[in-house]
N, C-alpha and C positions, 0 to 999 in steps of 0.2 A: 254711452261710453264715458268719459269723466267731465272733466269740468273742463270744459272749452263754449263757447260760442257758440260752433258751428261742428258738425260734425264733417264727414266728407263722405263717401257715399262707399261703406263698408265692404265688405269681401272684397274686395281688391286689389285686386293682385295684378299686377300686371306691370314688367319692369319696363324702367323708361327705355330701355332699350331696343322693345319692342316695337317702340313708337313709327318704326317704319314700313312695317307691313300695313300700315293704315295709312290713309291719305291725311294726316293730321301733321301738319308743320311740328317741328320740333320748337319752334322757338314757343310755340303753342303751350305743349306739353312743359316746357320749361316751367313757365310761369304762369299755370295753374298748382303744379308742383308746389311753386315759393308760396303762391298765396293761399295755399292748403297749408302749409307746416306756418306761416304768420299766422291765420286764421286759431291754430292748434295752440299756439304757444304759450298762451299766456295762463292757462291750465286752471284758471277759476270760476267761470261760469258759465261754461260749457260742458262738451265731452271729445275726452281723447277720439272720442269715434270719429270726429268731425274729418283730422287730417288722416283717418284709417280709410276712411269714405272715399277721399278725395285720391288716395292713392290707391283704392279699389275701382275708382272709377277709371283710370286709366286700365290698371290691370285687369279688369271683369271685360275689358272692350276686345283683348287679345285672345279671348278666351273662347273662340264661336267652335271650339274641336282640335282645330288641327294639334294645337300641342297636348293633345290632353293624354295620359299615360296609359288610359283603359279607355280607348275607343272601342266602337261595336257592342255586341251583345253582352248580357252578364257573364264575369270569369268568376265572381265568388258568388256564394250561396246568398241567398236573401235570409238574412236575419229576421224573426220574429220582432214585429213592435215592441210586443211585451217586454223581450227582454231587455231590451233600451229601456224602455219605461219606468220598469222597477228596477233597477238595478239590485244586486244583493244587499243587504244590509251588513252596513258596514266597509261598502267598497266604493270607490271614486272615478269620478273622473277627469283626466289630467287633459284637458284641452289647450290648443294653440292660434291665433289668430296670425297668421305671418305671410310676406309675401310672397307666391306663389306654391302658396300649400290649398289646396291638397294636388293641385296638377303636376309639379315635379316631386315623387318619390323621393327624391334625394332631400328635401328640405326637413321633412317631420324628421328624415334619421339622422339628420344634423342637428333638428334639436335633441333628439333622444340624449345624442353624445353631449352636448354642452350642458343637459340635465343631468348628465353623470350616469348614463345608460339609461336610463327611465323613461321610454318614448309616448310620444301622446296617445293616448286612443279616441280624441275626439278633436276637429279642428272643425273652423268657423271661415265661412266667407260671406262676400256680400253681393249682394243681387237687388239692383238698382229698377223700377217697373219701365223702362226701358224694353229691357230682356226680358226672354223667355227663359221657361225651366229649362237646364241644360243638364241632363244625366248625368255623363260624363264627367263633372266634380265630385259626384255623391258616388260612382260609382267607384273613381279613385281611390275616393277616402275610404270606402270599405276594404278595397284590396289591400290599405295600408292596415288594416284593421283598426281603423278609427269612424267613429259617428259621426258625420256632416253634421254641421249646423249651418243652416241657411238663414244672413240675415237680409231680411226680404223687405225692402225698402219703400213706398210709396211717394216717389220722388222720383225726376228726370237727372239727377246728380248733383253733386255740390257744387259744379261749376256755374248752375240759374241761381244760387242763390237759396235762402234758406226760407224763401217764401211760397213763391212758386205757388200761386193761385188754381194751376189748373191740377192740382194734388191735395188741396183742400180736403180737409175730412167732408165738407160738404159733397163734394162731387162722387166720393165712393160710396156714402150713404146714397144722393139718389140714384146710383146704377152706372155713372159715367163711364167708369175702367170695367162693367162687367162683362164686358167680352177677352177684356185680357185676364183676370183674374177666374172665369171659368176657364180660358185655354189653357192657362200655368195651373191650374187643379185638375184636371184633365190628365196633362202630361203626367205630375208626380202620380197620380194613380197609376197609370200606364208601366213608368219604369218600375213598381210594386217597392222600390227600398225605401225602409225608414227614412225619415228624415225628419230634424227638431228644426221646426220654422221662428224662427225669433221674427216675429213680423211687429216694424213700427215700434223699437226700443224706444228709450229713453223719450216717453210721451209726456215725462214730466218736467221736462227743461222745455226750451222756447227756441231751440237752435235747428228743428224741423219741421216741415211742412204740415205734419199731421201732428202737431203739438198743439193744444188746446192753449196754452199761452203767446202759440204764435204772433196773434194778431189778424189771422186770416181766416180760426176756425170759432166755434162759440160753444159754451162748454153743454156737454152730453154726446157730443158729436165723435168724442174717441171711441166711449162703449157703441154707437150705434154703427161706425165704422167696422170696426172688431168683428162685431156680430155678423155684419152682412158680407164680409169677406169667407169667415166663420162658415155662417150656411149655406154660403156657393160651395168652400169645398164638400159639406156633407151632403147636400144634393148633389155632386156629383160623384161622391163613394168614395173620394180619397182619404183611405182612413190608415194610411199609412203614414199620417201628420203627429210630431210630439208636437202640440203648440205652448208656444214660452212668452210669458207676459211678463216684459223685462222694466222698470224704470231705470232711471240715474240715483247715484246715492242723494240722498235729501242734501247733502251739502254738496252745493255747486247747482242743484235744481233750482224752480219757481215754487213760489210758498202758494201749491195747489194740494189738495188732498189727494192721497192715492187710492183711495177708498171711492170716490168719482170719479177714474179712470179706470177702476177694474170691471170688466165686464162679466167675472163670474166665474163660480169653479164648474160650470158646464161648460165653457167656454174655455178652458185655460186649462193643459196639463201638470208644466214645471212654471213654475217663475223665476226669473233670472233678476239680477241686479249688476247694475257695471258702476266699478268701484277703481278709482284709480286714487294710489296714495300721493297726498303732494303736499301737503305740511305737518302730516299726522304722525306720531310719532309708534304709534301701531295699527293693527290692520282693524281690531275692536275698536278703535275710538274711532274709525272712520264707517264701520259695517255696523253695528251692535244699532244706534241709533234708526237707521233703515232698515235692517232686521225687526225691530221692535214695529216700526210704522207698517212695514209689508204682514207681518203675523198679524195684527190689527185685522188684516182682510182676509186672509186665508192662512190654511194651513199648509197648502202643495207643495212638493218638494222643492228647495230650493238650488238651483244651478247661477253660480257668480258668473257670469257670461262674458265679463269683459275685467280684466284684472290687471294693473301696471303700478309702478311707481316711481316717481321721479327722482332723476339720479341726488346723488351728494350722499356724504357721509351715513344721513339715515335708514338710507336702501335693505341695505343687508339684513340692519337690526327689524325691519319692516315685514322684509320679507320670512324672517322668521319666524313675527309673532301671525302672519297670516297662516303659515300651514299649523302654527299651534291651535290659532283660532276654528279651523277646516279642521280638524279633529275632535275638539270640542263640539262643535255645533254637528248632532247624529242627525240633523233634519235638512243639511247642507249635502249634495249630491256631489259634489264636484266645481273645478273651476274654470276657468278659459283663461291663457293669458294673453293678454295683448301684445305680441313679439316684433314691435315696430319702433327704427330708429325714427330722430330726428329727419334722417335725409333720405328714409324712405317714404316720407309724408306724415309719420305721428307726432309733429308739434311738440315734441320732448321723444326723448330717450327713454321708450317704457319698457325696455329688453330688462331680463333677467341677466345678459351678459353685457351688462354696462361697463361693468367692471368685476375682477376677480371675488371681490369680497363678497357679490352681490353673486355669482353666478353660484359660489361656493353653498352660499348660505339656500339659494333656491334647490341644487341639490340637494344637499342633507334633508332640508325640508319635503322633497317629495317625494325622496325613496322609505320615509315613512308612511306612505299611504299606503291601501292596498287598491291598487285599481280592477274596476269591473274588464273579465274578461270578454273579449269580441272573437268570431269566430275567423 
C-alpha cells in the first residue's frame, strides 16, 4: 500500500462501533486504532496499507456472517473467470477499498454518488490467516455487481507486530499453515465465484511479515512461499483464483530487486502495484519508474491495486494527471482506490473526497473511462 512502516492488516472493515458484540474492551480497540493511524502517518517508508490493515483488523473480526447482505445460497449468477480475466480491451476497472464495503450495499452506492454517479465495479478487502474463506463478502460484492478482491494476508494482524515469526516465509515453505491454506483453497473452490487473490502485497518493503527484507525471512524465500501456497490451490482444483502479484512503488520500498521476488508468469495472473501520491507532483512521476522496473519482469496485465494521495493543494492536480496517466497506459486494467480517512485508521486522509476540489477533479476523471461490464 504506500509508504508507511507498517502496514495494518487490510480488508478491514469493521466500525469501531461494532466493537461490542465482541468481548474486546473498548478502551482496547481505542488505542490500537491510535497506534495504527501513528504507525500510518508519517507516509514515507512504509504503506498506507499498514493503517487500512489495522482498521481491517478490527473490522474483518465483526464480520463472521451475521451482517453480511447476501447470506445463504448464490442470488446472482456465477460469472465466468474468464471474463474477469480479460477484460475487453479498452475497458476498466474502477475499484474501491473502504470501510465496510462490500457488506453494506449502501457504501459502494455512496461512493458511486461522490464519483459523480460512476459506481465501482470492483472493491477490495482484507483477510488476515487468522480467518477462514468467508463467501459471504465475495458473494456481496457480486450482487453489487463488483469483483472482490481479496487481500489475503499471511499474518495474525497488525496488532503482534510487523515481525511475527510464526508467519515467516520460512514456515509456509516448509508446510506449517498447510492445513489452513488447503482449508481456505477448498472452500473458495466450493463457493465456485471468481475471485482475484492479492496474496502477500507489497513484499518489497519491510513492514511485513513475509517481506524478505524483514529481518525474519532470507531471500528466495518469497518465490518459494508463493509457489507452495500456489500449488496447494491447484492440487485442490481451485481454479476460480485471478492471482495478483502486487509490490509497493519503488519509492517508499527497500532497494531489493523485483525480478527476485517474482515467482513467474505461471504463477501470476495480473500484477498489481499500490501507489500512494505524497510529494509527487503527478501520478507518472510517481508510477512510470515502477512501471518501467515491473515491465522489466513481465508483461501481465497491470491492476493499480491500492491508489491514494495525500491531501493539500496538490491533490486535485494529482488526481487528474493519474486518470490521464490510466488512459495512456493500454496495458493498465484498472485501479483500486484506497477510500480511507485519517480517523478511520489510513494514517492520512487518502479519500478522493478530502475536499471539493479533489472529489471534483476525481469525477471528471473517471467518468472518462469506460468500465468493464459485470453481470
Amino acid at each position: 500500500m504506500i509508504d508507511w512502516p507498517g502496514r495494518l492488516s487490510s480488508p478491514f472493515y469493521g466500525q469501531v462501533w461494532r466493537w461490542a458484540r465482541y468481548a474486546v474492551p473498548a478502551v482496547v480497540l481505542v488505542l490500537v486504532i491510535g497506534v495504527v493511524a501513528l504507525a500510518r502517518a508519517d507516509g514515507g517508508d512504509g504503506s498506507a496499507a499498514i493503517a487500512a490493515d489495522r482498521a481491517a483488523d478490527s473490522d474483518t473480526g465483526s464480520r463472521d456472517g451475521a451482517s453480511l447482505i447476501v447470506p445463504g445460497p448464490p442470488q446472482t449468477p456465477v460469472p465466468a473467470k474468464e471474463t474477469i480475466l480479460h477484460p475487453p480491451a479498452g475497458s476498466s476497472y474502477f475499484g474501491v477499498a473502504t470501510p465496510d464495503a462490500p457488506w453494506n450495499s449502501a457504501v459502494l452506492a455512496g461512493v458511486g454518488r461522490d464519483a459523480g454517479g460512476t459506481t465501482p465495479n470492483m472493491v477490495e478487502y482484507y483477510v488476515n490467516w487468522t480467518r477462514g474463506f468467508d463467501p459471504g463478502p465475495v458473494r456481496a460484492a457480486y450482487a453489487q455487481h463488483a469483483v472482490p478482491v481479496v487481500s489475503w494476508e499471511p499474518w495474525a494482524g497488525s496488532a503482534r507486530g510487523t515481525k511475527q515469526p510464526g508467519y515467516a516465509l520460512g514456515t509456509i515453505v516448509d508446510g506449517r499453515h498447510d492445513a489452513y491454506i488447503r482449508s481456505f483453497a477448498e472452500a473458495v473452490k466450493a463457493d465456485r465465484y471468481p475471485i482475484v487473490l492479492r496474496f502477500a502485497h507489497e513484499m518489497n518493503g519491510h513492514w511485513y511479515p513475509w517481506a524478505e527484507p524483514n529481518g525474519i525471512n532470507k531471500p528466495g524465500q518469497y518465490v518459494a512461499a508463493w509457489k507452495h501456497v500456489h500449488d496447494i490451490f491447484q492440487q485442490v482444483g481451485a481454479d476460480n483464483v485471478i492471482w495478483v502479484w502486487a509490490p509497493n512503488t519503488l519509492r517508499g520500498a527497500d532497494d531489493i530487486s523485483l525480478t527476485s521476488l517474482y515467482p513467474g508468469d505461471g504463477y501470476v495472473d495480473w500484477v498489481g502495484l499500490d501507489a500512494y501520491g505524497v510529494a509527487e507532483h503527478s501520478a507518472g512521476e510517481l508510477l512510470n519508474p515502477s512501471v518501467k522496473a515491473i515491465r522489466a519482469v513481465t508483461r501481465k496485465p497491470l491492476l493499480i491495486t491500492e491508489a491514494g494521495a495525500r491531501p493539500g493543494g496538490r491533490k486535485a492536480p494529482y488526481i487528474a494527471s493519474f486518470f490521464a496517466w490510466l488512459r495512456a497506459r493500454h496495458d493498465v486494467i484498472g485501479f483500486i482506490w484506497f477510500q480511507y480517512t485519517q480517523a478511520q485508521g489510513g494514517g492520512s486522509d487518502w479519500t478522493f473526497t478530502s475536499s471539493d476540489a479533489a472529489q471534483e477533479s476525481f469525477g471528471t476523471g473517471v467518468r472518462t473511462l469506460r468500465l468493464v461490464k459485470l453481470p
